[in-house]
C-alpha positions in Angstrom: 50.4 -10.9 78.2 51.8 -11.2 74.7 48.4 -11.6 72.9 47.4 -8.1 74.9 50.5 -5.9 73.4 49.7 -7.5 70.3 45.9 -5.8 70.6 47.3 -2.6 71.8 49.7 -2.7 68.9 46.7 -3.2 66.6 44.5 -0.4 68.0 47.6 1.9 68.0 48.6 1.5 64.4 44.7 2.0 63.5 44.2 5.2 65.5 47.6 6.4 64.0 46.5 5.2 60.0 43.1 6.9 60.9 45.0 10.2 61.9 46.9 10.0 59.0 44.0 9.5 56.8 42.4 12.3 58.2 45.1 14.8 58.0 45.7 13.4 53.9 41.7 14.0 53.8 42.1 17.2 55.6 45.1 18.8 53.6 43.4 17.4 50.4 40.6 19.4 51.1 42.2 22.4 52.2 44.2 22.4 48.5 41.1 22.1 46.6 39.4 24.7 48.4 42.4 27.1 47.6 42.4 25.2 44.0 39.0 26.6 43.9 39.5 29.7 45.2 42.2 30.9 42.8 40.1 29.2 39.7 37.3 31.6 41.1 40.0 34.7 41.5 40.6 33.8 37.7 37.5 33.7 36.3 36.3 36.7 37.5 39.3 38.7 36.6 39.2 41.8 34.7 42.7 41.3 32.8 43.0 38.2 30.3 45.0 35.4 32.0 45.9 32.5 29.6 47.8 29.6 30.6 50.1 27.8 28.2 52.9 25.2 27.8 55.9 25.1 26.7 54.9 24.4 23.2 53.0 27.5 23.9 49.3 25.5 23.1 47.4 27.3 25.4 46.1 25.4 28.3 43.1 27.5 30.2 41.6 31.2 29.5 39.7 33.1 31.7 36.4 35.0 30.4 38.1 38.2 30.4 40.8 37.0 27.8 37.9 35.4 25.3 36.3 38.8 25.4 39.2 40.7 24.4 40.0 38.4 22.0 36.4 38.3 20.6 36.2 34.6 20.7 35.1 31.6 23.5 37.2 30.5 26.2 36.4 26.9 24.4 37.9 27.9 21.3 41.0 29.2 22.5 42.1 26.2 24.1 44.0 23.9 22.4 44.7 26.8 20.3 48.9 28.2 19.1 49.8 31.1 21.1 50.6 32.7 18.0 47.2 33.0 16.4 45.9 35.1 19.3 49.8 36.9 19.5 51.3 36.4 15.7 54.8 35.9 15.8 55.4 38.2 13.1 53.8 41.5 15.3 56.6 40.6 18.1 59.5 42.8 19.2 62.4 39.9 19.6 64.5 40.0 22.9 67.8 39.2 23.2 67.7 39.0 27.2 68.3 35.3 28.4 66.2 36.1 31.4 63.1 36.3 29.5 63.3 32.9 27.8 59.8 32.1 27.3 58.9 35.7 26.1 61.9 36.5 24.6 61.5 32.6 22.4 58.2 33.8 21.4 59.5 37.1 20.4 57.2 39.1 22.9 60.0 41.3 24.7 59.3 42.1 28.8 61.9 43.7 31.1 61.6 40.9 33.8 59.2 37.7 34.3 56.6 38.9 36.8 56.8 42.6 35.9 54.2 44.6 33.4 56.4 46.1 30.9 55.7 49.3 29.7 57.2 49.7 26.0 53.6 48.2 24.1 56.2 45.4 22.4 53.0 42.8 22.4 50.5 43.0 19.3 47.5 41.2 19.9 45.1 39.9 16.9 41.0 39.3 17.9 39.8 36.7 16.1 38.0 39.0 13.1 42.0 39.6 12.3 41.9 42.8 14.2 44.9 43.7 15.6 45.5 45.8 19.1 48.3 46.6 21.6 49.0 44.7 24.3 51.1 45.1 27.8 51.7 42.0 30.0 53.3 40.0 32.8 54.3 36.2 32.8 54.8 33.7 35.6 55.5 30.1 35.4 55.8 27.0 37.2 56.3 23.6 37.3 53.8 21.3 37.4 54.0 17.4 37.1 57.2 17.4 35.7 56.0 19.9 32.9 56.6 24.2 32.8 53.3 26.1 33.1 53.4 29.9 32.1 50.8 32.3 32.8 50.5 35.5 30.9 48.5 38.2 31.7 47.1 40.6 29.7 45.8 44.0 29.3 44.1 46.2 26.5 46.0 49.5 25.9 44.3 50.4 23.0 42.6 53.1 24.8 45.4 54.5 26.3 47.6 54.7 23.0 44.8 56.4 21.2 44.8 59.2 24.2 49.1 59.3 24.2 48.4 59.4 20.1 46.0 62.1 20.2 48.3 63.7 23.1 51.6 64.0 20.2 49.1 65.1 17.7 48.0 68.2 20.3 52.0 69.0 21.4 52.6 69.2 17.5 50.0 71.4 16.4 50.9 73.5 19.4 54.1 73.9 18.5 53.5 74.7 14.8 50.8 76.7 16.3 53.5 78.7 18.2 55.8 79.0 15.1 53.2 80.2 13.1 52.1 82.6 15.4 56.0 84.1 15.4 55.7 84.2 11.9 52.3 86.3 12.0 53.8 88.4 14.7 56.7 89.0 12.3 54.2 89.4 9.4 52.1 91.9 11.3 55.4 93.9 12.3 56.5 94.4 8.7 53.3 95.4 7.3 52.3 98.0 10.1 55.6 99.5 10.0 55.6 99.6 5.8 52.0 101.1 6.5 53.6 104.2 8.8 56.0 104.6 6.5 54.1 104.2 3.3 50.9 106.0 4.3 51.4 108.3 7.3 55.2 108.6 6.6 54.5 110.3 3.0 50.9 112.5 4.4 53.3 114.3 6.9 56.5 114.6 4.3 53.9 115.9 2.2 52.4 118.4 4.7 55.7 119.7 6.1 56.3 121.1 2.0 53.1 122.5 2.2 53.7 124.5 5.0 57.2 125.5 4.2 55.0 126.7 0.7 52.6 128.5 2.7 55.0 130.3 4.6 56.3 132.1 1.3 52.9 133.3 0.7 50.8 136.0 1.6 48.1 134.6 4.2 45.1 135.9 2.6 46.5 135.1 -0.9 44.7 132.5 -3.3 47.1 130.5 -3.3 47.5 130.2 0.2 44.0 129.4 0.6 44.6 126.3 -1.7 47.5 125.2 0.1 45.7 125.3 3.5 42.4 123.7 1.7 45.0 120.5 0.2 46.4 120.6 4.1 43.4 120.3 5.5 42.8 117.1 3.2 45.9 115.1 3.5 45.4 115.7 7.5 42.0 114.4 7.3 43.5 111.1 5.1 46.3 110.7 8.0 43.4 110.5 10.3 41.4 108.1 8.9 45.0 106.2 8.0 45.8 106.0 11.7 42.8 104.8 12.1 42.5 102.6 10.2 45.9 101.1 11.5 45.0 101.2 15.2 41.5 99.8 14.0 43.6 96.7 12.7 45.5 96.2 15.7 42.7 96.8 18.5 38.5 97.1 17.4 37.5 100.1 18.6 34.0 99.3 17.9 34.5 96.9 20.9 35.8 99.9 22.8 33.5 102.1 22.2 30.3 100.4 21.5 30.5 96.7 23.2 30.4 93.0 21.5 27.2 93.6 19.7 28.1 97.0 18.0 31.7 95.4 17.1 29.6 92.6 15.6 27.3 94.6 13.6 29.9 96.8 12.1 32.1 93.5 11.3 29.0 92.1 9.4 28.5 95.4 7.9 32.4 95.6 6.9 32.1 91.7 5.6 29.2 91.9 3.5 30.4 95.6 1.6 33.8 94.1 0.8 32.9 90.7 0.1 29.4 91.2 -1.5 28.1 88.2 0.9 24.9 88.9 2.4 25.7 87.8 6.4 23.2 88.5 9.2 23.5 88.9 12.8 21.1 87.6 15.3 22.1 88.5 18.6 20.0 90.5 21.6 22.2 93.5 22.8 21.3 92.9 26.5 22.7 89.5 26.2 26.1 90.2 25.0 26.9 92.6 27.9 30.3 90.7 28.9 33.9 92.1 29.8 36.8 92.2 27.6 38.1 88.8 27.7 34.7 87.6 26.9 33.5 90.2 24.4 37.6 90.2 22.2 37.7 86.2 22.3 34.4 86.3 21.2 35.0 88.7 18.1 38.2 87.4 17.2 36.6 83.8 16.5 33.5 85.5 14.7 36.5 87.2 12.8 38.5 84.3 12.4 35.2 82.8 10.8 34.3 85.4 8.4 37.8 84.9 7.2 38.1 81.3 6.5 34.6 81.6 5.2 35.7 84.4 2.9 38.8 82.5 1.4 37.8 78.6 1.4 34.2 78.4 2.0 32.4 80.1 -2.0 29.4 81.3 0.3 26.5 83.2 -0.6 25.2 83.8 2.6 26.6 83.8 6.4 24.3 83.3 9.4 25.4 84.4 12.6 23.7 83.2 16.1 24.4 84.4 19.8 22.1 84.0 22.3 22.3 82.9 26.3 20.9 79.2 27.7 21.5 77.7 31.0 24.5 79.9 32.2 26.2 79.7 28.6 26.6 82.1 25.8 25.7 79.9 22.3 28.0 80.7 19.4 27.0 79.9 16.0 28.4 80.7 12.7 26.8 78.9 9.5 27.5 79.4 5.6 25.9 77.8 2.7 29.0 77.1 1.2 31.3 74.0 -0.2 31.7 73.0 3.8 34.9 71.5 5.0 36.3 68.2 4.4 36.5 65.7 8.2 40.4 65.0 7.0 40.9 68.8 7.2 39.4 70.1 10.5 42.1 68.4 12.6 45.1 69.5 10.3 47.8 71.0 12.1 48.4 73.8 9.4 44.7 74.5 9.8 45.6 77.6 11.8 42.1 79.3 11.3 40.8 76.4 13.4 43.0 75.7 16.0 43.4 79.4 16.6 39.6 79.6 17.4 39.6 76.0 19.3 42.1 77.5 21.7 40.1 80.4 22.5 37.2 78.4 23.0 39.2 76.2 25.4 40.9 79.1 26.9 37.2 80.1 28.6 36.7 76.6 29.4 34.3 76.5 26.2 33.3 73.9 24.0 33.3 74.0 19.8 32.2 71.5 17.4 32.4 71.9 13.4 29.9 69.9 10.9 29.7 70.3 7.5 26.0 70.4 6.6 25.2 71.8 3.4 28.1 74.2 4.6 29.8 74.9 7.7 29.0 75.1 10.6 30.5 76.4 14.0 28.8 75.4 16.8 30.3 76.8 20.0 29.1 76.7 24.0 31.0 79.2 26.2 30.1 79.2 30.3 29.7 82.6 31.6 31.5 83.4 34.8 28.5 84.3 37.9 29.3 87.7 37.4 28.2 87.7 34.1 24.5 85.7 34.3 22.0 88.2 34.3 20.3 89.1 37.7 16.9 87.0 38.8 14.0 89.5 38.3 
């Protein structure tokens, strides 16, 4: 009896070792396939992920980090933190909860969150530098503190919130420049009324009381009426003149090409610049927000081209391609300088880049033995000519 509980005892405590070993085998299994799975979830991340300790040597990189650093995963291990994040590029925090971060000087709100204030400056390993945003975790590990940062390149994104500021500022010195025209253009058409038509009428009104004194048929009379006729034939061609500065009536009255030809016409007898138009009439049949945005930026042209550019000879280009209208305006002159097309007091320029954007247009300017304007305007359905 005793030696047959000592057997059942026996195969007991085997079945139960072997149950044991097979849940240790089991569960040891289990953590190496999630072991595996999360090294897999690493490498094939798209956002660096670099593991250091707390000497902050780093431990493991993913693919993704030795690409944006422009190095091998095999070279950045082993490797200081601070060659791939310089110490010296770091914002310091003074927020106890972000010991690791804040002893490396890289400042985040909270460990776990991305931070949003581009406080990390990255360096690639041709010495290039680049912003950074990030998140760190950590954990313990055999007695030892793991952190894992990951990383993200916002280099992108600062260039587009750069170029952003750089828009809302020449906007707005766009805008007080514009006042200051408006002002400008106030002053001089009222000192042109006053001047100019002001003095013709003054002028007139003595004439008249004169003429009254005389005898109708009188020589003198005839004289008077002749000089009347004269200065009322000069307050004409003053008023328009002054309207003519304020609204084209060329555009009025003839359409976009007409308005063209006599601007050319106008250009080339008061600036002795020979300047050709090359246009089909047909094809510049558009309506008035078309055909004055259009002349304005051929007008804005002429002028910059009149006062920077030292041209002999102006070329303009309009012709209809796939649904578009094709602007271009070329001179033969000193060009323009790359630092100075994007200046914000370049007003000339951004005046006529807003009208092309305006009409959902597109412009480009090259200097080429010159300058030129190259510009690509959609037409609206109503404006594409009619299938024959």
């Amino acid at each position: 009896m005793g030696r047959r509980t000592h057997s059942l005892l026996i195969l007991s405590t085997l079945a139960l070792g072997a149950r044991l070993s097979w849940r240790l085998g089991w569960q040891c299994a289990r953590r190496a396939a999630t072991a595996k799975r999360s090294r897999g979830i690493i490498q094939h991340a798209t956002d660096a992920i670099i593991s250091t300790d707390e000497h902050q040597h780093i431990l493991q990189v993913n693919p993704s980090a030795a690409v944006m650093f422009g190095t091998t995963a095999q070279a950045m291990r082993g490797a200081p933190l601070e060659r791939y994040i310089p110490r010296d590029q770091r914002q310091h925090a003074t927020n106890g909860a972000v010991h690791f971060f804040g002893s490396t000087g890289i400042r985040m709100r909270m460990k776990g969150r991305r931070t949003s204030d581009y406080a990390v400056t990255g360096l690639k390993a041709n010495g290039q530098p680049f912003p950074l945003e990030g998140t760190i975790s950590s954990l313990a590990e055999n007695g030892q503190r793991i952190y894992t940062i990951i990383l993200r390149d916002i280099t992108e994104r600062k260039q587009v919130q750069e170029q952003l500021e750089q828009s809302y500022s020449q906007l707005r010195e766009l805008s007080a420049a514009l006042q200051t025209i408006r002002e400008e253009e106030r002053k001089h058409i009222a000192r042109e009324l006053h001047d100019d038509l002001g003095q013709l009428l003054a002028t007139l009104r003595g004439d008249l009381a004169l003429l009254q004194r005389h005898n109708a048929n009188s020589a003198a009379a005839r004289k008077l009426q002749k000089g009347m006729d004269e200065l009322l034939m000069s307050a004409i061609t003053s008023l328009r003149r002054i309207a003519g500065n304020l609204r084209p009536r060329a555009l009025d009255e003839g359409g976009l090409y007409f308005a063209l030809e006599s601007l050319r016409h106008e250009f080339e007898t008061r600036n002795s610049i020979r300047c050709t138009l090359d246009a089909n009439e047909e094809e510049l049949i558009l309506d008035d927000v078309y055909s004055t945005a259009i002349f304005r930026i051929a007008q804005e042209a002429l002028t910059n081209i009149t006062r920077h550019a030292e041209a002999r000879k102006v070329a303009l280009s309009l012709y209809r391609k796939d649904g578009a209208l094709h602007v271009t305006i070329h001179d033969d002159g000193r060009g323009i300088a790359e630092k100075d097309m994007d200046k914000a007091s370049s007003f000339g320029l951004i005046g006529m880049r807003e009208r092309v954007w305006a009409l959902h247009g597109d412009i480009a300017i090259a200097s080429d033995g010159g300058t030129r304007i190259m510009i690509r305007l959609p037409l609206p359905p109503e404006e594409l000519p009619e299938p024959a």
